[in-house]
Every structure is written in C-alpha cells, then in structure tokens.
LUMTORMAR-182559 format. One record per residue (C-alpha): residue in three letters; x, y, z. Coordinates in pm, whole numbers, plus 50000, padded with zeros to 5 digits. Example, Ala and Ser with C-alpha at 12.3 -4.5 7.8 and 13.67 -1.06 7.14 Angstrom:
REM LUMTORMAR-182559
ALA512304955050780
SER513674989450714
END
This chain:
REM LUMTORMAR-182559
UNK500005000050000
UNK500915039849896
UNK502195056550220
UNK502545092550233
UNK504455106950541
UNK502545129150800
UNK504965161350749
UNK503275163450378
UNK500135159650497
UNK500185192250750
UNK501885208550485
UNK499065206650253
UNK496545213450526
UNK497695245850648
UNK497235263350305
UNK493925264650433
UNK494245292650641
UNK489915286150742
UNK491225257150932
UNK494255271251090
UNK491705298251222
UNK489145275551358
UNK491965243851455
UNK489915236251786
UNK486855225251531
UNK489045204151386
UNK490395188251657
UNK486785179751754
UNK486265164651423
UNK488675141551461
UNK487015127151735
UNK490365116951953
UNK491015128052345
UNK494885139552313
UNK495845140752652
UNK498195172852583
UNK495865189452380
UNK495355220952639
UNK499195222052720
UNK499705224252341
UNK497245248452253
UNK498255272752542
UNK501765268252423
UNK500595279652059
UNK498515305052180
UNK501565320352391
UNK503575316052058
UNK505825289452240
UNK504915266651955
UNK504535268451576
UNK501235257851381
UNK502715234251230
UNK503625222151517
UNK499985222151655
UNK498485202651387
UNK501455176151331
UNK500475170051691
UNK497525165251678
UNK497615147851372
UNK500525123151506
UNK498215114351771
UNK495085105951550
UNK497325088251297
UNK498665062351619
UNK494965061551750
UNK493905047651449
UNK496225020351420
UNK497205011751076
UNK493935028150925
UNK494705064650881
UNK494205067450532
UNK493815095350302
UNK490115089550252
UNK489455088550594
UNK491435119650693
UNK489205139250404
UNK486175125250460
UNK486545135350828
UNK487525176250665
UNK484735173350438
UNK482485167050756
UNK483545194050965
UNK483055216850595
UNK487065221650541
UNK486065212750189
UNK489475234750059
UNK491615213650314
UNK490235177050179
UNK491065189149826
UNK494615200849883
UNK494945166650125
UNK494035145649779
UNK496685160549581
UNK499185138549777
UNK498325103649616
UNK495025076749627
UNK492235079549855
UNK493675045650024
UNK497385060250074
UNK497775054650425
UNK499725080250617
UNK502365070450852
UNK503765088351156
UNK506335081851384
UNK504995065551715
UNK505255090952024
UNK507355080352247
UNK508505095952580
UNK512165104052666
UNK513225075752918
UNK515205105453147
UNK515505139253160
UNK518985140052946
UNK517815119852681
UNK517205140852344
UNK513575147552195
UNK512475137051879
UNK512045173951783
UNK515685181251884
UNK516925148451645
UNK516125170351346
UNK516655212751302
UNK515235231750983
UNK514515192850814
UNK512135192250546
UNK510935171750254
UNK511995172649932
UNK509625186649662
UNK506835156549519
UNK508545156549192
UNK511785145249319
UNK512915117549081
UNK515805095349033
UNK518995104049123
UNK519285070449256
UNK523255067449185
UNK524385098849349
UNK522055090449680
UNK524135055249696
UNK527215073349626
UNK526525099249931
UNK525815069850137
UNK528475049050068
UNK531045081050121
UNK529165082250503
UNK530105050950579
UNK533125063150716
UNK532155085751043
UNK533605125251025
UNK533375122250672
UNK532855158650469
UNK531195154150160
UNK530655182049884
UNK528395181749657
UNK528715208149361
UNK526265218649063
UNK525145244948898
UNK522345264949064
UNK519015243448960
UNK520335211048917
UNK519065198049231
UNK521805198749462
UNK519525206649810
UNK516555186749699
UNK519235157449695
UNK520385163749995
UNK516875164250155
UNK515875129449981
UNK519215116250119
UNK517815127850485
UNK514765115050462
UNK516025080550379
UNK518575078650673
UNK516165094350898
UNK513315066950787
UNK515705040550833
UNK517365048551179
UNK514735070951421
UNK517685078751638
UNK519485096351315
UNK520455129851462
UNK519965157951146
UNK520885198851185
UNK520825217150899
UNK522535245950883
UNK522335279850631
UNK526045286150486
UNK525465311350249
UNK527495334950486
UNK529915332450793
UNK527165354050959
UNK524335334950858
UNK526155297950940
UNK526605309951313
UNK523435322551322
UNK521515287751186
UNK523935273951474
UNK523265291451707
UNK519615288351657
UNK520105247251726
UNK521985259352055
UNK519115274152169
UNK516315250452053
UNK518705227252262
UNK517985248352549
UNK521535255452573
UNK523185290352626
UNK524865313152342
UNK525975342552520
UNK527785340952831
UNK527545358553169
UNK527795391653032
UNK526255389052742
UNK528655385252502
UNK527515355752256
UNK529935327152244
UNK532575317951977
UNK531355291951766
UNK534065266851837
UNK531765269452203
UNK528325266152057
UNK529435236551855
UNK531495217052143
UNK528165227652398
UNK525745208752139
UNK528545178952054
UNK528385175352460
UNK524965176052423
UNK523795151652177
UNK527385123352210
UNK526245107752533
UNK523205098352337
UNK525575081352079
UNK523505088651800
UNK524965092351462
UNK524595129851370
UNK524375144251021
UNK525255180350981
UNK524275196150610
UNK525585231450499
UNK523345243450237
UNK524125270449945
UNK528245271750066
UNK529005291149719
UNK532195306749856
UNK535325296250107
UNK534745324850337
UNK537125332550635
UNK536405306550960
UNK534415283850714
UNK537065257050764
UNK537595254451097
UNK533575252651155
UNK533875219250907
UNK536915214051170
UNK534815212451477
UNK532365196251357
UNK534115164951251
UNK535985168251545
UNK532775165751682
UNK532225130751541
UNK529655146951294
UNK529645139050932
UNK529355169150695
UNK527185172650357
UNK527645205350202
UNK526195221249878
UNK527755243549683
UNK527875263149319
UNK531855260549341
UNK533555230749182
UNK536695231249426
UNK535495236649769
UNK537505222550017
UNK539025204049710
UNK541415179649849
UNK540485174450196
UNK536665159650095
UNK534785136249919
UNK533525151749596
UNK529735144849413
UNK529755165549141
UNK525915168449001
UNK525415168448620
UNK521975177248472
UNK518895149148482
UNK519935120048298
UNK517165114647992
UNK515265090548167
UNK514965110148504
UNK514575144948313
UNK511395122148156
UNK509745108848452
UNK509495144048623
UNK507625152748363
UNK505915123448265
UNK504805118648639
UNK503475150548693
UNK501485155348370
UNK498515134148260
UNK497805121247925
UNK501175132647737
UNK502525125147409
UNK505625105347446
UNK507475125447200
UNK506245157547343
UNK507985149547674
UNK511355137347485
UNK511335174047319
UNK510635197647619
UNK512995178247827
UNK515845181947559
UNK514535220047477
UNK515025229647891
UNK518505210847846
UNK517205179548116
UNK517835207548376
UNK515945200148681
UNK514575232548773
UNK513605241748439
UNK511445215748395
UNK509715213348735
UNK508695253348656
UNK507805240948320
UNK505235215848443
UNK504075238848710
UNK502825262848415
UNK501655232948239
UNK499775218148497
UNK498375248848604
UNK497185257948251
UNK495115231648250
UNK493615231748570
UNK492725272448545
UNK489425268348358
UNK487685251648056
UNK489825263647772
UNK492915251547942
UNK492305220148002
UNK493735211647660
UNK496725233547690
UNK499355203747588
UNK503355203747595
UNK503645213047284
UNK501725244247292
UNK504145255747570
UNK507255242947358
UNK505985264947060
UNK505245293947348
UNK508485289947455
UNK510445292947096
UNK508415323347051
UNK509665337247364
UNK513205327047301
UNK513045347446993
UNK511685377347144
UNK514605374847373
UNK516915383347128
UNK516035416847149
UNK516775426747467
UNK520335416947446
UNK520535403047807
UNK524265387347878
UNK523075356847991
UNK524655318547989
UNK522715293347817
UNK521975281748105
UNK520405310748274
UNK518635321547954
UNK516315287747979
UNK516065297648322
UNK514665331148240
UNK512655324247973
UNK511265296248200
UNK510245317848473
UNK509335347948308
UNK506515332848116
UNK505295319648447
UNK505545354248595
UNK504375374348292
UNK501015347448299
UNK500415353848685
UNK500595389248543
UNK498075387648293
UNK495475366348402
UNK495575371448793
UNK494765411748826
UNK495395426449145
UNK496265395849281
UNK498815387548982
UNK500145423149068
UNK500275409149458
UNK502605379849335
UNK504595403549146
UNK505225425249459
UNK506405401449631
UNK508805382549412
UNK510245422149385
UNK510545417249775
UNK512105378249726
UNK514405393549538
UNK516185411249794
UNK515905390950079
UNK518015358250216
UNK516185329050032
UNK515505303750247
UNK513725303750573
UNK512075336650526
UNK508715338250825
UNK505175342250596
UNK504555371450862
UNK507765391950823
UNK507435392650479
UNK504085401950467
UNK505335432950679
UNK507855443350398
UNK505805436950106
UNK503055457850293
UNK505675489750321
UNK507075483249950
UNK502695486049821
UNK502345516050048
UNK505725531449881
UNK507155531950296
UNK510655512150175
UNK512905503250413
UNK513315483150750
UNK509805464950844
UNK508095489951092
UNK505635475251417
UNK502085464851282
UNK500545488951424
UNK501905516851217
UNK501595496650908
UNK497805496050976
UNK497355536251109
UNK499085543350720
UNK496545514650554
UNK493305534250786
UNK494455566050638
UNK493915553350273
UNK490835539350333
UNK489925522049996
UNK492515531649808
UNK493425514049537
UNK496805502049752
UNK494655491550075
UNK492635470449805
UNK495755452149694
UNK497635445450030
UNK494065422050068
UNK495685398749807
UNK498755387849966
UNK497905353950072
UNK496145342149794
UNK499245358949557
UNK501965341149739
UNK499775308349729
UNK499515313049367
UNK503635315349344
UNK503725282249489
UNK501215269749287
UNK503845275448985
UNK506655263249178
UNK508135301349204
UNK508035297349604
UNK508115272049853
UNK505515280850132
UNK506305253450416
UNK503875256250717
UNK505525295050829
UNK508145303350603
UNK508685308850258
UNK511785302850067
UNK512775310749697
UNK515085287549468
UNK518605312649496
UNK517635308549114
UNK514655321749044
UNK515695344449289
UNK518545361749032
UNK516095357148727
UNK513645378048894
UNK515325401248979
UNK516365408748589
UNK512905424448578
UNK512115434448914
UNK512025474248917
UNK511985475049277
UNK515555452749246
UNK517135475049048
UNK516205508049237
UNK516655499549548
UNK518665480049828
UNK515985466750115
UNK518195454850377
UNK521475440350355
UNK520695399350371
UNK522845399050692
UNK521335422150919
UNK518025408150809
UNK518895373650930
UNK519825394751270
UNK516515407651305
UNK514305386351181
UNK513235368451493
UNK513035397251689
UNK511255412151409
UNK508395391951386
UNK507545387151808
UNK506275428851748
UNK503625412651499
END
C-alpha cells in the first residue's frame, strides 16, 4: 500500500488558512482525546509553539489512535464533515484515497537527558513531490558516510538539484534509523552559518551568550551541542546548504564539527570547495530518463514525444522543467479552455519567447537564459490573468528578490511587502503603524491590493516560484537572480542588507 508521510500531509493542510483559524473545530472532528491537547494549545497561543507544530500533533496522535487505518480517505472525509472542503482537496493532491499516512509513534524520553524527537532534526524538510531519480548519486553519498567525520561536497550548477538531493538523502537515513540525529545549517554566509547554529543551541535549550552577554565563539556553541547530543551516541548528520564561497572561519567550523564526530554534507555552486580534503559528488543535469519521469509523472495524458522534446529543449535541467510543468499543469487546471493546453503548445510558446529574447540583448549563459525564459513566462502569465492579485505575486517576488532565500517567516514578509505597496521602503516597521498608514487610505486602490497577499503568494507556489512550508517561505537562489532581471523594485533599490536581516528577523516578527 501507497504511504505518504505525515509532514506532507500538514503541509498541505495549512494552506487552508479557514482551518488554521478555527483548529479547535478540527480537533473535535477528529474525534480523539489527546491528553496534551490544552498544554499544546496554550503553548501555541503564547507563541511557544509553531502551527505546524499544533496540527502535526495533533495529527501524530490521530494517525497512532487509528492504528494502521489512517488513510487519506478517511482523513478527508473527516475535513469534508467538519466543511474544510478546501483542506480535503489540497489533502488529495498527495496520492490515492487509500494512501495510508504514517507517523512516527510518540514516544517519551526515558530521562531527563535523553534528546527529543524534535531536537533529532533542526530546519529538516521534505523534498519537493517531483523529486525523481537520482538514485546513483544518493548511493554514492551513502556509501562516502560510511566512514564517520566524513565531509562530503556536493557541487552543481544552481538548479540542478543539489539541496533537493540532499533532503531525499535525509529523509532516507532518517526513515531508516529514528535515532538519526539531522541539523541543517544555512552557509550562504559566515554570519548566517553561526546564526543557523546558534539557533540549534538554543532550541537545545543551551546558552549562546555568556555571563555578560557577550555571545559565544562558535568553536563553544558547537562543542556545547557535541556535549549535548554524544552521550546519546546517536549518529549525527550536519548539512551546509548554498556554501557558494570559502569564506574566512568556514574551515575550521567543518573542523569542529568532525571533530565533533559529525559527518558533513555541504552544497555548493563552486567546483573546488575544500578540494582535496573531501569527498567530491559533482551533480550533472537529469539523465534522459529522470529528466522524463518528472515530467511524465506530473502531467497526465502526454505525448511521448512531446515529453522527449521539452525535456531536451530545457537542456534535462531540473529546475527548468519542474517550473515548466508547474505552468503546464496549472494551465490546465485554470478553467475550461485550458484544460487542453498540451506540451507542445508551451514548447511552441516557449520558441516564441526565446526569439523575442533576442532583442533585449541580456548577457546571459545558456543556462540562465532557459532559466529566464522559464520563469518569466510563468511570471508574465500570473501577470496577465491574475489582476490585482497577479500584481500581489509580482510585489512580492520584487521583495524575494532582495531578501536571504531560504527560511524567510510568511509574517515578516508580509510586513515588507506591505511597506514596499504603500511606497514606505525600508526596515519592516511595528504592525501597528503599518495599519494607522493602511486606515488613512481607506479604499485606496493600495489598501485594496495589500488584501491579496495570501492568495498571491499561494499562487507563486502553485507555479513552483516559492516554497511556502507551514511558516516560512523560501525562493530557489535561482529564480531568485532571474527575477530580479525584471524586478524594478531590484534594480532601484537596496531593502536590507541579507545579513542584518537574518539578525533581526526573529526579533522582528515577536512585534507582529
């Protein structure tokens, strides 16, 4: 039997935002007596705990109480009941009525020093649903791990899949060993590295600053959590993500941690990182018959030929042809006349476009030029058919644009796309004088728009533009430098340099 894992099912509930409103109805529905349930809800109400937190919870617990049974079917016949009709639809996209989704069983920490389940894993999750293949680099990246304090890099262009690799390869060592310990860290700066660490420090409930105040070195944070978690003698997995440079102190992190008895996964843009003192997986492009099942997979009814062509047209590169069959897909599912929008009407779209590019006389690689043609037909249609909600999702891809790409909170950045409609650029101000600005323009045409932003940045995910997991938002790095080719806002403008927002952005969003 189909299983589908219970971290994909919350994801798709809670872009329902009626039943993240009105969770305690829910709850009810599913007719279970969690025996936490008040000590979790006044946790979430105090903001001591995440929604998605809340409802994998609660879902964890009906998905054990049921014993075997918790299918798909009976999870959306229960929504439809309590009238989350939106939530049972999104709930079906993940597979068969009779998938049955599977949770890990709760289980209680035998002592007080013993680590959580939550702790096991930091900033883990899932690769997209139209991950395919890459079977031989996933054995090669376990094979290279057999070794403990091993440091593996693995290099690719930008798009080729590099971080959704790394994710599938985490979700098959976590599935296979519960006690796999997994951190995963955000290396796009020195800054931003000891900030993702220090982050872990604290969710360990350990301390980053010291008596005065001053935070600790990293070589400290690291050697506090390695004191931490070894006792446990768990194995522990530590992945760098989007390491495109060899920055100063970046070495003798990888250092500690191995010292640490960690192994190391990094991803990178740059060929020779740490070339010579790691294992190397260099990623090429989809081979033909992976580059064909993504598409294949995802669309219904194709022409074999069709596929063969659009894969060889977006040169097999993996993020090319997942935005490709976003626009495809969604084509055909926006109304009547779409629904026989076919591959090759996008493939003779696409030519056109190609030409027209011409023009313009951008300097752009190959590479990047499939890219932009890619996502600026996807943007251009948003554009076009969406109105002011189209112009919502253009707003804030300008915003996406500037910002550190992964990890961004759904709440901050509706604070800075609210300032950039309301032409108040800069660092996000408190709420509350957001909303004395929005009550002085009463309907204004700009008070209209700021309505749209949920249902604009739903409709970037819809395409694939965005991931929207549970809170946060993150943007391929890109689709991230293609938009910003067109982004007016990009080009006039610096928000807030990407390190000082990942400073602020927790303390940012607790004046929400």
């Amino acid at each position: 039997m189909a299983t589908v894992k219970l971290g994909h099912v919350v994801n798709q509930l809670l872009q329902d935002s009626t039943i993240i409103s009105d969770y305690g109805r829910f709850y009810d529905a599913l007719d279970v007596r969690y025996p936490e349930y008040i000590q979790l809800t006044n946790r979430y109400k105090n903001a001591a705990a995440k929604t998605c937190e809340l409802f994998y919870e609660i879902l964890q617990y009906w998905v054990n109480a049921e014993k075997g049974n918790a299918t798909i079917f009976k999870l959306c016949d229960i929504l439809k009941g309590a009238e989350f009709v939106n939530a049972a639809d999104n709930i079906l996209k993940l597979g068969d009525p009779t998938t049955l989704i599977v949770a890990p069983t709760r289980q209680q920490p035998s002592n007080s020093t013993d680590i959580s389940q939550a702790d096991k894993s930091f900033n883990i999750t899932p690769p997209i649903r139209t991950f395919v293949g890459r079977e031989n680099e996933l054995v090669q990246v376990k094979e290279y791990f057999k070794e403990k304090r091993t440091c593996v890099v693995t290099s690719a262009m930008g798009g080729q899949g590099k971080t959704q690799l790394c994710k599938k390869f985490v979700e098959q060592i976590q599935d296979e060993n519960p006690s796999q310990i997994v951190t995963w860290f955000q290396g796009d700066t020195y800054d931003q590295l000891v900030a993702s660490i220090s982050q872990y420090t604290e969710q360990l409930g350990l301390q980053v600053k010291d008596s005065s105040g001053k935070p600790y070195p990293v070589d400290k944070l690291i050697n506090n959590i390695s004191a931490k978690l070894l006792p446990r003698k768990f194995p522990w997995l530590v992945v760098i993500d989007n390491v495109d440079s060899e920055y100063d102190g970046f070495p003798e992190v990888i250092e500690e941690f191995t010292d640490s008895s960690a192994s190391v996964l990094i991803t990178t843009r740059r060929a020779n990182l740490l070339h010579g003192e790691t294992e190397q997986l260099k990623l090429q492009s989809l081979s033909d018959e992976d580059a064909y099942k993504l598409v294949h997979n995802a669309l219904k009814n194709v022409d074999h030929a069709d596929v063969q062509l659009l894969c060889k047209l977006l040169g097999n590169h993996a993020l090319a042809c997942a935005q490709a069959v976003a626009y495809i897909r969604a084509q055909q599912n926006c109304s009547t006349a779409g629904k026989g929008y076919k591959i090759s009407d996008y493939i003779t779209e696409f030519n056109q476009d190609k030409a027209e590019l011409v023009k313009y006389k951008l300097k752009l690689s190959k590479y990047d030029e499939t890219i932009y043609l890619v996502v600026n037909k996807t943007m251009k249609f948003i554009r076009e058919a969406d109105g002011q909600q189209g112009e919502m999702s253009q707003k804030i891809m300008d915003v996406l644009c500037l910002v550190r790409p992964d990890g961004i909170m759904v709440e901050y950045l509706n604070k800075l796309v609210d300032q950039y409609v309301l032409g108040m650029l800069g660092r996000p101000m408190k709420l509350v004088k957001i909303l004395q600005k929005v009550d002085q323009l009463a309907e204004d045409d700009k008070y209209i728009r700021l309505k749209y932003f949920n249902a604009g940045l739903f409709r970037l995910q819809e395409f694939s533009l965005i991931n929207l997991d549970y809170e946060e938002v993150s943007v391929h790095r890109m689709v991230q430098k293609i938009a910003k080719i067109d982004s007016e806002y990009a080009a006039g403008y610096v928000l807030i340099p990407i390190v000082e927002l990942e400073k602020q952005q927790h303390q940012s969003c607790n004046t929400l």
